[in-house]
RODO-2510 file (C-alpha; in nm, 4 decimals, decimal comma):
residues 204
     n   res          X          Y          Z
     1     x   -10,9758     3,3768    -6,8578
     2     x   -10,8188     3,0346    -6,8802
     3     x   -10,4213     3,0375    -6,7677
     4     x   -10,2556     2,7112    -6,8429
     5     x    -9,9583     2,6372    -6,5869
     6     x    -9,6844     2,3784    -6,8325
     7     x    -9,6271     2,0793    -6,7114
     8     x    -9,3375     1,8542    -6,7846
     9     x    -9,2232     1,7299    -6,4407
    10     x    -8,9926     2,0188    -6,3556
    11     x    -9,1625     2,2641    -6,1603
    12     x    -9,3323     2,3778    -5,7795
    13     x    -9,6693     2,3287    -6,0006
    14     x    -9,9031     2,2871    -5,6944
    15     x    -9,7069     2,6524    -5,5472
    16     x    -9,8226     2,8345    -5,8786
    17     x   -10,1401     2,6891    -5,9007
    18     x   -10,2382     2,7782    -5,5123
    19     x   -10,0671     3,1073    -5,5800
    20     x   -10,3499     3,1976    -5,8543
    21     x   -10,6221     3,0389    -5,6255
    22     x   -10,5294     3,3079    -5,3660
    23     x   -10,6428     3,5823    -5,6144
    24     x   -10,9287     3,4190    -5,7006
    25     x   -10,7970     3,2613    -6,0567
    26     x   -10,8466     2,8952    -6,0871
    27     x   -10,5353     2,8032    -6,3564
    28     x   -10,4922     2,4669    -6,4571
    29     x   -10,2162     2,2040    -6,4445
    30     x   -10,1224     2,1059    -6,7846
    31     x    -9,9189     1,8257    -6,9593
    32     x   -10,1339     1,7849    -7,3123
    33     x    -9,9122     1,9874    -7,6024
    34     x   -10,2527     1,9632    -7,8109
    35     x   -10,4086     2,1242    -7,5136
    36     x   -10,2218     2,4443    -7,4697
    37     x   -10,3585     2,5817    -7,7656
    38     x   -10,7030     2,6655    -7,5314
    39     x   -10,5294     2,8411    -7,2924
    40     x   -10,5699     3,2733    -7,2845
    41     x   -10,2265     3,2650    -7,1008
    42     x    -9,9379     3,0738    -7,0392
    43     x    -9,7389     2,9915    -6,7041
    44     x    -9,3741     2,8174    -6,7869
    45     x    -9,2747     2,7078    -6,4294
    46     x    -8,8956     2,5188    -6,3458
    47     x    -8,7196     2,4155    -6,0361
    48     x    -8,3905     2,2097    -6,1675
    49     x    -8,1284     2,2138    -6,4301
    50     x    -8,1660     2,3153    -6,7636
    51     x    -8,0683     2,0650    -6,9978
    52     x    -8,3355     1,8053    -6,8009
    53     x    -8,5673     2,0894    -6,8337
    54     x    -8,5515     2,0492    -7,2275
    55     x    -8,4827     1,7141    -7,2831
    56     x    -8,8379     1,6973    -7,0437
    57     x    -9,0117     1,9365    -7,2741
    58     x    -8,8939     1,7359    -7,5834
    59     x    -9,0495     1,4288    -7,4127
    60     x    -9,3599     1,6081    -7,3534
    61     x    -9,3894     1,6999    -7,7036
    62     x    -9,4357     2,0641    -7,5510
    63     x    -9,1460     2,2640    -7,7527
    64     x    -9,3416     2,3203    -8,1110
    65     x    -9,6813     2,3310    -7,8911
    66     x    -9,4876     2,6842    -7,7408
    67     x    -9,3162     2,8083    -8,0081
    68     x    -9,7143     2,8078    -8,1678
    69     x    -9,8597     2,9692    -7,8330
    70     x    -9,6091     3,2628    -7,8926
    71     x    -9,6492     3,3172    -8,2516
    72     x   -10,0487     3,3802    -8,1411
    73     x    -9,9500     3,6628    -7,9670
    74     x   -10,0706     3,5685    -7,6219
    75     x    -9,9154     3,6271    -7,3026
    76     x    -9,6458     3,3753    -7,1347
    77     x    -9,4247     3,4098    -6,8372
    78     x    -9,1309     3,2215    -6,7408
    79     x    -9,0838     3,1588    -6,4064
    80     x    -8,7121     3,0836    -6,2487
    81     x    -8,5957     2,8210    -6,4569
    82     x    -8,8789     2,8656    -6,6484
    83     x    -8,7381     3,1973    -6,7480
    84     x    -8,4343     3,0906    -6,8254
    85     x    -8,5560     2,8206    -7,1037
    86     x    -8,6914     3,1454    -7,2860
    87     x    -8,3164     3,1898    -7,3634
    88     x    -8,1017     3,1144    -7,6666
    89     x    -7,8643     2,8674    -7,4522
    90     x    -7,7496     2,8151    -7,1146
    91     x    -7,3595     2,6550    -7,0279
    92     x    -7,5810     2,4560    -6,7082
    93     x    -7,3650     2,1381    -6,7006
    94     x    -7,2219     2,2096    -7,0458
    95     x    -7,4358     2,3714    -7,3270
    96     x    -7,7539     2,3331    -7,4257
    97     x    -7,9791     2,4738    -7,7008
    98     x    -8,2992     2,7020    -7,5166
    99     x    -8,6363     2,7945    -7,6750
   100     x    -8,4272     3,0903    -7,8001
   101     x    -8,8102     3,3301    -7,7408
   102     x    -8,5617     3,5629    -7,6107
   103     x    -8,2174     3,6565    -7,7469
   104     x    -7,9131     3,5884    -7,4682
   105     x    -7,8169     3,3309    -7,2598
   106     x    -7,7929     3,1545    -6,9339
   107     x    -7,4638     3,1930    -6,7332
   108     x    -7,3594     3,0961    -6,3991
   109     x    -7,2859     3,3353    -6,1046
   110     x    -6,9485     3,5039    -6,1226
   111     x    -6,8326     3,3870    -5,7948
   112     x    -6,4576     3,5165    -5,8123
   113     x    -6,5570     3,8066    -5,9346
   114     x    -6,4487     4,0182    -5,5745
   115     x    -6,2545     3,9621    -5,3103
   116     x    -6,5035     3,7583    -5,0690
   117     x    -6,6755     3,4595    -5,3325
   118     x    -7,0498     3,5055    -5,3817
   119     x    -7,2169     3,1922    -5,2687
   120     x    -7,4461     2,9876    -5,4655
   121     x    -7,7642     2,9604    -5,4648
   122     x    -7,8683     3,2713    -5,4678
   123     x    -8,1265     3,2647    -5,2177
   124     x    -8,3558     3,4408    -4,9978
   125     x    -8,5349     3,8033    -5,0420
   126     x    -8,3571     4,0474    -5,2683
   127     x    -8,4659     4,3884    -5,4308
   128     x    -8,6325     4,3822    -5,8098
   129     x    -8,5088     4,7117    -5,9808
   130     x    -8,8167     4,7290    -6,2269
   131     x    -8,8541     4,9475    -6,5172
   132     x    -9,1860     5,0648    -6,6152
   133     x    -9,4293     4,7434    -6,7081
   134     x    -9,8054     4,6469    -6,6454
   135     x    -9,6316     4,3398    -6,5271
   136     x    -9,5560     4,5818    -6,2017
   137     x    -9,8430     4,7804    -6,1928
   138     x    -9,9240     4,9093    -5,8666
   139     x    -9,5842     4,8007    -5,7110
   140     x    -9,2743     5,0299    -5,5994
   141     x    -9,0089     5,0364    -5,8710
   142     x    -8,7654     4,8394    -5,6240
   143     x    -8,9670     4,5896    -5,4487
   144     x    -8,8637     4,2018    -5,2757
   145     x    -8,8923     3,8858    -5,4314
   146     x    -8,7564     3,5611    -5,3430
   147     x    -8,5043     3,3951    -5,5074
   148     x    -8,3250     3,0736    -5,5195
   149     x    -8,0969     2,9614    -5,8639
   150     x    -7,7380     2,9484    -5,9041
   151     x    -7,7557     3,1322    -6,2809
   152     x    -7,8840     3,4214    -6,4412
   153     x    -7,9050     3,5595    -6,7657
   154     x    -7,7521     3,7586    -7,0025
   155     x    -7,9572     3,9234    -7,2177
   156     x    -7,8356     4,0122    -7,6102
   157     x    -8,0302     4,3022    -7,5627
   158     x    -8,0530     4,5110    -7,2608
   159     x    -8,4230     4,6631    -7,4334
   160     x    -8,5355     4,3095    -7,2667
   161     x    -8,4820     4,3860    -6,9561
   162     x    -8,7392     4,5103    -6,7063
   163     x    -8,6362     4,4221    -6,3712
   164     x    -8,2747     4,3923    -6,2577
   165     x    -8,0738     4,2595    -5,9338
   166     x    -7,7739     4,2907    -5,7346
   167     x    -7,6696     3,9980    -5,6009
   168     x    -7,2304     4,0921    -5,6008
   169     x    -7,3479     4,2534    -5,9129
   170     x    -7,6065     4,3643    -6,1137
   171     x    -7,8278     4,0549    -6,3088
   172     x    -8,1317     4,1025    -6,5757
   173     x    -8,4180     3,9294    -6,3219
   174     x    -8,6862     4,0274    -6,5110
   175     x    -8,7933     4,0092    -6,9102
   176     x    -8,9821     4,0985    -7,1375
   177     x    -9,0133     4,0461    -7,5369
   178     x    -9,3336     4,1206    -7,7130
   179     x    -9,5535     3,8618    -7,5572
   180     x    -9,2841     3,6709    -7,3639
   181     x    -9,2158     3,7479    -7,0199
   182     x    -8,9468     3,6019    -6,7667
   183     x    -8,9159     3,6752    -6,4136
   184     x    -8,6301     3,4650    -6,2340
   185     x    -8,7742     3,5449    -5,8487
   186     x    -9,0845     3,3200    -5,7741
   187     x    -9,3797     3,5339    -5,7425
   188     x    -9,5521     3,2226    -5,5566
   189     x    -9,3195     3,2583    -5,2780
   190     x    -9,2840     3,6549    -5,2714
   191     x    -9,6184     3,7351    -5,0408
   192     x    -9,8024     3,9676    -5,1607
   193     x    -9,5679     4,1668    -5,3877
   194     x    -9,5225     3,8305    -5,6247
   195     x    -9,9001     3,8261    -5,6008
   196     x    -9,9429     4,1012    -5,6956
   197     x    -9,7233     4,0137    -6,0029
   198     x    -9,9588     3,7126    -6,0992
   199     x   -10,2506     3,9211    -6,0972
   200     x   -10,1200     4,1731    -6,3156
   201     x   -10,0410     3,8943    -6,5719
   202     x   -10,3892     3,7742    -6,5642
   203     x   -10,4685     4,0961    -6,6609
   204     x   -10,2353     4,1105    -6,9653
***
């Protein structure tokens, strides 16, 4: 099983990559776009904002290498702002174009939406509402992850989602279409629930 962790100088690479080495999986940091191709499995990490994110992948060269990886039909997961690049667009600092893997888009937080303002980030531990998915095996259909982003998305197509939050209301924080998966929580930071997680994806 080789798992192939993206890089293009936008994610807590060293966090995923010590995450897998806790459960025994030795996945590899990767910048070469020629090189995903020999990877079983896909990791799409992101800490930032989302136009960088792209305009980083374009640099990289990595967009086409991805949009091949999926049509092969082999696993990848988004991760935070990884997840979010699976999207259509996002209206981060205006809009930008996504991967588009995953019909919807990337909004921010409502934060007028009730009578006390939400504040942003949303961080800290918060409840995944998960639907049935080996991506959860062997975990309680509301578990905690931890979180920190100041968007979310909105999927086209609520078949996509598996996991859900409430954070003032309710958010899509976990997806799934086909072979592409997003989950917005870090499972690097979450313990042993968002190990758990990372197992179970090695196992896809």
């Amino acid at each position: 099983m080789k798992i192939g962790i993206v890089n293009y100088n936008m994610g807590n690479l060293a966090s995923v990559q010590n995450g897998f080495k806790k459960i025994g999986i030795d996945a590899t940091i990767e910048s070469d776009a020629q090189k995903l191709k020999n990877y079983d499995k896909l990791i799409l990490p992101g800490v930032g904002a989302f136009g960088d994110a792209i305009e980083h992948l374009k640099q990289f060269d990595l967009i086409e290498a991805l949009e091949e990886f999926k049509k092969s039909g082999r696993y990848m997961l988004g991760i935070c702002l990884g997840m979010q690049l699976l999207m259509e667009k996002s209206y981060e600092f205006g809009e930008n174009k996504g991967l588009g893997f995953i019909k919807g888009e990337v909004i921010p937080f409502d934060t007028n939406k009730f009578d006390k303002p939400l504040k942003v980030p949303h961080m800290g531990w918060n409840r995944v509402f998960t639907k049935e998915h080996p991506l959860f095996d062997g975990l309680d259909d509301m578990h905690y992850l931890y979180f920190v982003h100041s968007y979310h998305v909105k999927l086209q197509n609520k078949d996509n989602e598996i996991g859900s939050t409430v954070y003032g209301y309710g958010f899509s924080s976990a997806i799934a279409h086909e072979n592409v998966l997003g989950i917005q929580p870090h499972p690097e930071k979450s313990h042993n629930n968002g190990l758990k997680i990372l197992e179970n994806f090695s196992k896809l």
